[in-house]
Each structure stands twice: as C-alpha cells, then as structure tokens.
C-alpha positions as CSV (number, residue, x, y, z in Angstrom):
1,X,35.3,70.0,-33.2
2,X,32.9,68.7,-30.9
3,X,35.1,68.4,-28.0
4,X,32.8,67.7,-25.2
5,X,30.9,64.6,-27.6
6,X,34.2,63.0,-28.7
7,X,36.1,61.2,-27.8
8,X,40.2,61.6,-27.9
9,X,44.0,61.3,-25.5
10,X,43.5,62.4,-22.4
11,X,46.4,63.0,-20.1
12,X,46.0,63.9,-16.3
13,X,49.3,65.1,-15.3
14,X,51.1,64.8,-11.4
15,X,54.0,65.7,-9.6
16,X,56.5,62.5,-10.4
17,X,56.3,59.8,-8.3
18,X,52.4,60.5,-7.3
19,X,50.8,58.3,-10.4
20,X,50.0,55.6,-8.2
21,X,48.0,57.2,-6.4
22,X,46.5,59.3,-9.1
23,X,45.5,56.0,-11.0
24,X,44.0,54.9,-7.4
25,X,41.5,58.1,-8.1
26,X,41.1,57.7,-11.5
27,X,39.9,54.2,-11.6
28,X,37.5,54.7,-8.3
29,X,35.5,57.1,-10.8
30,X,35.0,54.5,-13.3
31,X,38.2,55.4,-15.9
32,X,40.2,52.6,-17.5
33,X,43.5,54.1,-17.9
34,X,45.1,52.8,-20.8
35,X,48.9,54.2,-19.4
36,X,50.2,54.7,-16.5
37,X,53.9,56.9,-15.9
38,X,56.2,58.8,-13.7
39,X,53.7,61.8,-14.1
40,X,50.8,61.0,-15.0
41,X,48.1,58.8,-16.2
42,X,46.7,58.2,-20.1
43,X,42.9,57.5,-20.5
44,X,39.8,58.4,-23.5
45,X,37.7,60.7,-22.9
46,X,35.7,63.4,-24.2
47,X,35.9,67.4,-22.6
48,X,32.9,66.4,-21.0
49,X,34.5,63.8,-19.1
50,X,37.3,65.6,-17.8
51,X,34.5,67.7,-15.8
52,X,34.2,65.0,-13.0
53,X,38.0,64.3,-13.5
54,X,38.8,67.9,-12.3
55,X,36.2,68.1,-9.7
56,X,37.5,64.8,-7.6
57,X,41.0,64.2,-8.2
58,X,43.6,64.8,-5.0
59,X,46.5,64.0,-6.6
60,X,46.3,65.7,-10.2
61,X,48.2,68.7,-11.3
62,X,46.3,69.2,-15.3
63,X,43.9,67.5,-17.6
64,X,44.6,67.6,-21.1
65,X,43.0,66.8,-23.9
66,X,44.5,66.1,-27.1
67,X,43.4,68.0,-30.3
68,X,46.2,66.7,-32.5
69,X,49.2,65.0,-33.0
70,X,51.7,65.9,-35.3
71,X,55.2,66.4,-37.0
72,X,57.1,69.6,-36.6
73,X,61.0,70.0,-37.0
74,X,60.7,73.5,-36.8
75,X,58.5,76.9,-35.3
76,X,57.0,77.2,-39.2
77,X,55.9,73.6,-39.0
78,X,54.4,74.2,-36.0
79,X,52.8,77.3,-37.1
80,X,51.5,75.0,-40.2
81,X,49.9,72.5,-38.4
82,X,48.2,74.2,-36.4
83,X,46.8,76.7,-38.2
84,X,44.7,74.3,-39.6
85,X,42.9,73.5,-36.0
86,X,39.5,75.2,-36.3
87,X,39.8,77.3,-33.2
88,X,37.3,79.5,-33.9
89,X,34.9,76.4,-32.7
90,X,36.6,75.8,-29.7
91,X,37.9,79.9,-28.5
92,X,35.7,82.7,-28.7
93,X,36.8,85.6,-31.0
94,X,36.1,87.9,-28.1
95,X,37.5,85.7,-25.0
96,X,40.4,86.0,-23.6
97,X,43.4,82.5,-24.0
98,X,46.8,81.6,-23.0
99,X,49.5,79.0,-23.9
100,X,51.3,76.6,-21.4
101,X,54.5,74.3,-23.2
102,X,56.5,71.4,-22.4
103,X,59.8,72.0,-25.4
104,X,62.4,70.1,-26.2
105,X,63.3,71.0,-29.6
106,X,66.9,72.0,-31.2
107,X,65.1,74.8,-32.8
108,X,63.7,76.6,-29.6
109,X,65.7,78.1,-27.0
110,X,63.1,79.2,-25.2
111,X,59.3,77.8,-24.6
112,X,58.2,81.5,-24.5
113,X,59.1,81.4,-28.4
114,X,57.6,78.4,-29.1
115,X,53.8,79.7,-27.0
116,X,54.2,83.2,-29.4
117,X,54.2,80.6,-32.1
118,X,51.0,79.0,-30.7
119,X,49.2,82.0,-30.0
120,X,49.9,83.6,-33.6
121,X,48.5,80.7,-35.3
122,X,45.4,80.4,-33.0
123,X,44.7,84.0,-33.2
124,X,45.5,84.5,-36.9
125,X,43.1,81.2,-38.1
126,X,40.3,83.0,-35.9
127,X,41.2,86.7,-37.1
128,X,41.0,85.4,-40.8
129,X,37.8,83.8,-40.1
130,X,36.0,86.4,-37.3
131,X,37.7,89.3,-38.1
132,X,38.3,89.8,-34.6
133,X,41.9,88.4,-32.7
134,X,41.1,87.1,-29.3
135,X,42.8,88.4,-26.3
136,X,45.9,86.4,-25.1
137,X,48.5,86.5,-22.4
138,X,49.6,84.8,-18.9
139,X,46.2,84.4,-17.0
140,X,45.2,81.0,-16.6
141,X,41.4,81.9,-15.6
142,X,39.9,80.9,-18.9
143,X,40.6,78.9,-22.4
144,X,44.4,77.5,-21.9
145,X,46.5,75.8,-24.7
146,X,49.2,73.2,-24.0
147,X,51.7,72.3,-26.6
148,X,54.2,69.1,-25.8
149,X,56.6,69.5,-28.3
150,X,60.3,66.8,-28.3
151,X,62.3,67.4,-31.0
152,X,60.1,66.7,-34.3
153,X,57.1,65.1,-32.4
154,X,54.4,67.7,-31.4
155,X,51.0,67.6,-29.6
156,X,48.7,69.9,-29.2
157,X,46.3,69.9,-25.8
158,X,43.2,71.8,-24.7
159,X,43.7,72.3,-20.5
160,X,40.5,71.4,-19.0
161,X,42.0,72.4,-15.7
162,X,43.4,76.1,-15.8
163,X,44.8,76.9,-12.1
164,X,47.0,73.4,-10.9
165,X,44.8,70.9,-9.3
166,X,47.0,70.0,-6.9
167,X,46.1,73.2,-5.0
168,X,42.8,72.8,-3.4
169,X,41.8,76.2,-3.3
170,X,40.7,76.0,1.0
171,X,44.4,77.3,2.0
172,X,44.5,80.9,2.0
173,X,47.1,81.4,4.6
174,X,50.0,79.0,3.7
175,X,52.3,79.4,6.5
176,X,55.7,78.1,7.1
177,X,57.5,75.4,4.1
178,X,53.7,74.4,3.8
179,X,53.1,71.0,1.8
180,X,51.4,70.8,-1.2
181,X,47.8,69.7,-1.4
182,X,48.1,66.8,-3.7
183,X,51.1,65.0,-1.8
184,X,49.6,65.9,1.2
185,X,46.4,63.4,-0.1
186,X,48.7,61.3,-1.8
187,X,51.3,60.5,1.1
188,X,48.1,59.7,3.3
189,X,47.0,57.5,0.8
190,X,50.3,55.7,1.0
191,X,49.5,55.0,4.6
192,X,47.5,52.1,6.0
193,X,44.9,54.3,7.4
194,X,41.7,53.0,6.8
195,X,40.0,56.8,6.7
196,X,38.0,55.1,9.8
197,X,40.5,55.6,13.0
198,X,42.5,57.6,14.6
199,X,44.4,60.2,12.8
200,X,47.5,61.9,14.8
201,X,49.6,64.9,13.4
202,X,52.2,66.5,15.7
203,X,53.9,69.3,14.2
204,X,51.1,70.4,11.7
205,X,52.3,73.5,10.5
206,X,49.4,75.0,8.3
207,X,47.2,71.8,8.9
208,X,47.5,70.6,5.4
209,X,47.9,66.9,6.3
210,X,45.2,67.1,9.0
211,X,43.3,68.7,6.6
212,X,43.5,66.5,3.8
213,X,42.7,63.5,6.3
214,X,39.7,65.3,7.3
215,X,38.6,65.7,3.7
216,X,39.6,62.0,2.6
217,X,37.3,60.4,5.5
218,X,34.5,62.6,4.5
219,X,34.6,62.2,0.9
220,X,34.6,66.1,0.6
221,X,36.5,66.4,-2.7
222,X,38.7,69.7,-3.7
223,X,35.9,70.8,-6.9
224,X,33.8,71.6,-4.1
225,X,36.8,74.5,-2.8
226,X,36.5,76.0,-6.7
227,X,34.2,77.3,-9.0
228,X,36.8,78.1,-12.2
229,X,37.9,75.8,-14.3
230,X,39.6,76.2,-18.0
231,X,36.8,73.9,-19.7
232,X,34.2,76.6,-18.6
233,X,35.6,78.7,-21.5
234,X,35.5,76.2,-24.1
235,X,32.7,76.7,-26.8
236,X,29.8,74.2,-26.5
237,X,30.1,73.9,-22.3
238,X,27.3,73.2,-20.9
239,X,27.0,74.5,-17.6
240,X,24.3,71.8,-16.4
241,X,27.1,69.1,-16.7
242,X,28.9,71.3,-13.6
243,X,26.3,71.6,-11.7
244,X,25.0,68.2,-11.9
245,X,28.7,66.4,-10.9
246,X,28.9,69.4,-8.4
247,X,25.3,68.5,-6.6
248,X,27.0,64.9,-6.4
249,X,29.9,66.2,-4.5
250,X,27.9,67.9,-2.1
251,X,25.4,64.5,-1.7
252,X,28.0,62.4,-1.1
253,X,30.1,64.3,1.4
254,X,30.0,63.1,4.7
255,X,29.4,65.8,7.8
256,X,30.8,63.6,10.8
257,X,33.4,61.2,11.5
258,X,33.0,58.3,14.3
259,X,36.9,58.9,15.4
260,X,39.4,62.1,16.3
261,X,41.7,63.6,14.4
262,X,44.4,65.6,16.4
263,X,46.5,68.2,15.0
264,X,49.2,69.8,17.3
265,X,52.2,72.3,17.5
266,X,54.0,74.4,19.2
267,X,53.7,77.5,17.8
268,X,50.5,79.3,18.4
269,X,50.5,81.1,14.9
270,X,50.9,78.2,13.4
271,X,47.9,76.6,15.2
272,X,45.6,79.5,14.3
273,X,46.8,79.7,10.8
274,X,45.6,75.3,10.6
275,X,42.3,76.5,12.3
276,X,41.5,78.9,9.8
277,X,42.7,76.9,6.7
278,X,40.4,74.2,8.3
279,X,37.4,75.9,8.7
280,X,37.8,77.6,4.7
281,X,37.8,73.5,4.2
282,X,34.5,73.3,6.4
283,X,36.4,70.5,8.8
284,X,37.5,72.8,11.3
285,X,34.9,70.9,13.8
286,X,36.2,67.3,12.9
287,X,40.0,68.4,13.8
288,X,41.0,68.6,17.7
289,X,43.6,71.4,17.4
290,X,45.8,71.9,20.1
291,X,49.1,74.2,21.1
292,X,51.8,71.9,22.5
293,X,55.1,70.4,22.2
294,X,54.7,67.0,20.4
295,X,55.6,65.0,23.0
296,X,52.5,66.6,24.7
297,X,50.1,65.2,21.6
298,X,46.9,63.4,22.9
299,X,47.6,59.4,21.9
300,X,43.6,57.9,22.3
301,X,44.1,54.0,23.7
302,X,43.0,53.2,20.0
303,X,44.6,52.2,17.2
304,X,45.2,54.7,13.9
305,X,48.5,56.4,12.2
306,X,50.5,58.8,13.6
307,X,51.9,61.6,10.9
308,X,54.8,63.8,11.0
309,X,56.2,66.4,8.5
310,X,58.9,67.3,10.2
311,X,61.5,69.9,8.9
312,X,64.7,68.4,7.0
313,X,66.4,71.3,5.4
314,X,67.0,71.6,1.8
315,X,70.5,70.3,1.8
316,X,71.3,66.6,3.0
317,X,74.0,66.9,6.5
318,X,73.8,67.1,10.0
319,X,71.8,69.1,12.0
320,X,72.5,68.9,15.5
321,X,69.4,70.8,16.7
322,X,67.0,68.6,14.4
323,X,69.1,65.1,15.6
324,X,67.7,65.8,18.7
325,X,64.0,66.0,17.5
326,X,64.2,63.3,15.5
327,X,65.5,61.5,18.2
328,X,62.6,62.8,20.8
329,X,60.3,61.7,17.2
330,X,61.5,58.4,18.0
331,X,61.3,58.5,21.4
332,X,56.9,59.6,21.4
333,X,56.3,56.8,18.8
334,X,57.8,54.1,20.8
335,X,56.5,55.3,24.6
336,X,53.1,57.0,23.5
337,X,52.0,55.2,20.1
338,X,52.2,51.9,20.2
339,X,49.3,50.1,18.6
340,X,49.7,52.8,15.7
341,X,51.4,52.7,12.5
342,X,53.7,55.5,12.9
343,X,55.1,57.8,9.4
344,X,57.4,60.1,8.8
345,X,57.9,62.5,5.9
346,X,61.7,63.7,5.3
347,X,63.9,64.6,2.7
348,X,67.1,64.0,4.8
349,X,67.5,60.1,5.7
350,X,70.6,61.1,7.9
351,X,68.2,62.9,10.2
352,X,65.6,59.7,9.7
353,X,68.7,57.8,11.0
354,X,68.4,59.5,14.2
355,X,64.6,58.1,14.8
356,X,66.2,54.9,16.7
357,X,63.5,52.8,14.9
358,X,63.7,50.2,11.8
359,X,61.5,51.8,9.1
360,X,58.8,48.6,8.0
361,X,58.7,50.6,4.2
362,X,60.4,53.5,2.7
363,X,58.1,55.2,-0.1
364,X,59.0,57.4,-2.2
365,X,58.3,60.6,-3.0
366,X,59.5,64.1,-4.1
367,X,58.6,67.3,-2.6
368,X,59.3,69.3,-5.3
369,X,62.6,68.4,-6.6
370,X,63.9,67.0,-3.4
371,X,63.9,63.5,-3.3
372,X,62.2,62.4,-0.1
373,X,60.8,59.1,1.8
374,X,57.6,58.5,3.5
375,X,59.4,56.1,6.3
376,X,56.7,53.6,7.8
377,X,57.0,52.3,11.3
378,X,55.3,49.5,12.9
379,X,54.2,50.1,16.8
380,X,53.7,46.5,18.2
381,X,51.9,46.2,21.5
382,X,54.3,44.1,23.2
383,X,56.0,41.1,21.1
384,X,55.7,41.3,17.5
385,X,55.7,37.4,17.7
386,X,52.0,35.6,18.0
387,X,51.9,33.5,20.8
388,X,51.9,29.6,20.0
389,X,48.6,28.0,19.7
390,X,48.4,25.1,23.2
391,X,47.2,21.7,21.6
C-alpha cells in the first residue's frame, strides 16, 4: 500500500461542462490524461502526484485515487471486498476518517447506508488488526474515502483533496448569488483574453471574476489560499513534497501586471465586500475598484474583454426590470467598448435576447444545475470588413 510510490486511476472531478478547461490545467503541468468526460478528467498517478494537482488546479472539484476496483451486487459484497484493503497502512488507528459516495445500486436507498457500510469495514479490518477503531464521521479535514458504486460495479477512492477545490479558500465574505471559484476561472478561460490586457467587470458583486482574472495573469494559484488537504492524513506523507510544490507557487507568482483591471458596481457593500475578498487574495492593488452604475465603468482606449455576470433569476421568463438592463448591457458594449470582446454570463437567453447584439459564440455552461451560456460578442472598431488592398 504504497500509495504515494505507485502508481494507479486517478480521477480529478468538475462541475459538468468545465472538463475542457480542467484538461487545459491538467496538461499545462505535464499530465497525459488518458480520458476526458462531462466531469472530469482520467490520468496515472501516484498520491504523490495528486500534491501539485491539488495545489494548481482552478477548475477541479476532487482528486481521487483509486485503491480498487471491484464487483458488488450487494452492501455484504461490498463489506467483503473491502475489508480486505489494508487500511491500517494507509489510516491511522488513532486519526480521525470520513466517507463521501456516488450510489446507484437497487440495493441502496440511501448513500448514507452504503458510507456506514464503508466505514464498518475500514474500521473493523483496523480494529482487528490495532485494536483500536479510528474515529469517523462528516468532517472532511483529514483521511476521506470515496466509494462510486452503479449497480454491481464498485470502486473504491482515497480523496487527496478533502474541502472542494473549486473553492479557493481567499473568499470569506460571499455576498450576493456569488459565483463559484472554479467557473469563475473556467468561464475566463473560455474568453479570448490573453491574461495580458485589459480586463473590465461591471457589476462585480463579490469580485470573484475580477478576482480570478487577477490571479490567472499572475500565475498565483488557489494551494497558495490553503494549507489542508486530505492527502496530509494519509500514512507515508511526506511533508517535504508540500513544501517543495508550495515554494514553487510562491516563485512563480507574479507581483505586477503591465495593464488594469477594473471592477465596478453600484452598490457600495458590494464594492467593499470585492475589496476585502481581493486583498485575502493578495490582488487587492492590481484591481481598480470603483462604486458606479455600469454605464459609468472606466473603458481605457485599449483593447481587452469586457465581463458581466449579470442577474438572470432562477426561472426562465420575462423580467421587465432586467429587460431594461440587458438592454442598457447592450447599449455600453456598443457606445463604450468597442475594440473589446465583450461576454456575458446568463442563465436566461430571453433576457440575453434583449442585449440588441448577435452573440459571435454561445458556450456552455452550468451554474449549478441551471443550464447557462457564456454569450461572446465581437466589438468591431468601425466595419468589420478589411479594406481592399489598391494594386
């Protein structure tokens, strides 16, 4: 049980329809994924690897890595196999572990059943061999189990990652409907920002997407925020390794930027809720923040992306008080922005309709469960036509 020296599955999970961008990450550190899906990407790996994994990734939620695969029609298979696992070398008898599940099987009607039957056979193998059952219950702060379990196929995972990666830790104060970390990153990435320009966001809320665009041009990455992680608890770390990938982080993070990013809105709480967040990031000084209707923004005579996250509503319709921000959305991209690639983030293409301007790409995305587009517009200077070469 040499986890951190050998190699096995390794699964880094996502929010669906944020792989792409996930395998982006994964293959800028050097990993050959061998699968890409909806959720996720497949790679090998040993527990040592994952360390750098869940030190740099935006756009992750978990990595996992596979102890075992097996067959189980039933909770006493189940028990069975993995009973066999020598746990004792990989959870110690006096630590503390919990069980996470993904269940699909005709036999459980619950996944809390099925994690009682994980936790009884981890904690009787290392009872019969210690003496001593470990402590177990919800807390994801140290050793975490996953079980993926559809109908008679069953896997069993250690969780390098404990707490969801695709929190990055620097947002204490979440504020209004905020956006989560990791499609915050990954809907940037989507962008054609080139992480060197001009970076606009009216309506920032809690900051999170001027945040994350700070972070992404400085190549300040989210392990930097954190200082837990489930593979910590896992017999045979090495805290060295930590350090080590840690120091790198720091090395390679940029202090400055050569161009502005502006974050704006309205409300004054919301403002000084983005400043704070920003400064727990450490980007606070490479963010112009400003209180101000959007139409008010600051557009620099450059060129760059303009980003709104504008509220939609949980439920598709019209919304006659939103129509006419949308429209006035519109409006400041075509009169202020031009020269700009202009986005918009919505969950409610009726409203989008109201924007007045033909969308050059609509990406895909969920926030949450809510299906949602990343609508890209073009901001031509003039004709989009190139003048004709005179003989």
């Amino acid at each position: 049980m040499q986890v951190f020296h050998t190699e096995s599955k390794i699964i880094i999970t996502c929010n669906k329809r944020l792989s792409p961008y996930l395998q982006r990450e994964v293959e800028a550190l050097g990993y050959e994924p061998v699968r890409v899906f909806p959720t996720g990407v497949e790679l090998k790996g040993t527990v040592t690897d994952t360390i750098p994994l869940n030190l740099n990734l935006r756009c992750a939620s978990q990595v996992l890595y596979s102890l075992k695969t097996f067959t189980a029609r039933d909770p006493k298979e189940l028990y069975d196999e993995l009973v066999t696992i020598e746990w004792e070398k990989l959870i110690d008898f006096t630590g503390y572990f919990s069980v996470s599940s993904n269940v699909n099987n005709e036999h459980i009607l619950t996944p809390l059943f099925a994690n009682v039957k994980v936790k009884d056979a981890i904690a009787d193998r290392i009872k019969s061999i210690k003496g001593i059952r470990p402590d177990s219950g919800p807390e994801v702060n140290k050793t975490l189990v996953h079980l993926y379990w559809q109908d008679d196929r069953a896997e069993i995972f250690l969780d390098t990652s404990g707490e969801t990666l695709a929190k990055h830790s620097y947002r204490k104060i979440p504020g209004k409907a905020p956006m989560l970390e990791a499609l915050a990153a990954s809907t940037i990435m989507a962008t054609k920002w080139d992480m060197k320009s001009t970076f606009i966001n009216p309506m920032c809320g809690s900051g999170t997407l001027a945040i994350e665009a700070a972070l992404l041009a400085t190549d300040k990455s989210p392990g930097l925020f954190r200082m837990n992680y489930a593979f910590m608890h896992i017999l045979g770390y090495d805290e060295t390794v930590f350090f080590a990938e840690r120091r790198n982080l720091k090395d390679k993070a940029k202090k400055e930027t050569g161009f502005k990013i502006i974050a704006t809105d309205i409300s004054e709480d919301a403002v000084d809720i983005a400043r704070k967040n920003a400064r727990t990031a450490g980007v606070e000084h490479l963010i112009d923040f400003a209180v101000c209707d959007f139409e008010d923004t600051e557009v620099p005579a450059e060129t760059g992306v303009v980003m709104f996250n504008p509220e939609y509503g949980e439920r598709l319709g019209v919304h006659t008080k939103l129509e006419i921000t949308y429209k006035r959305m519109g409006d400041f991209m075509k009169k202020k922005c031009l020269g700009y690639n202009g986005y918009v983030f919505t969950g409610n293409p009726d409203l989008a309709k109201k924007i007045g301007l033909k969308a050059a790409r609509k990406i895909e995305f969920y926030n949450g469960k809510l299906d949602c587009r990343l609508f890209e517009y073009e901001l031509y200077q003039g004709s989009k036509r190139e003048p004709k070469e005179e003989n």
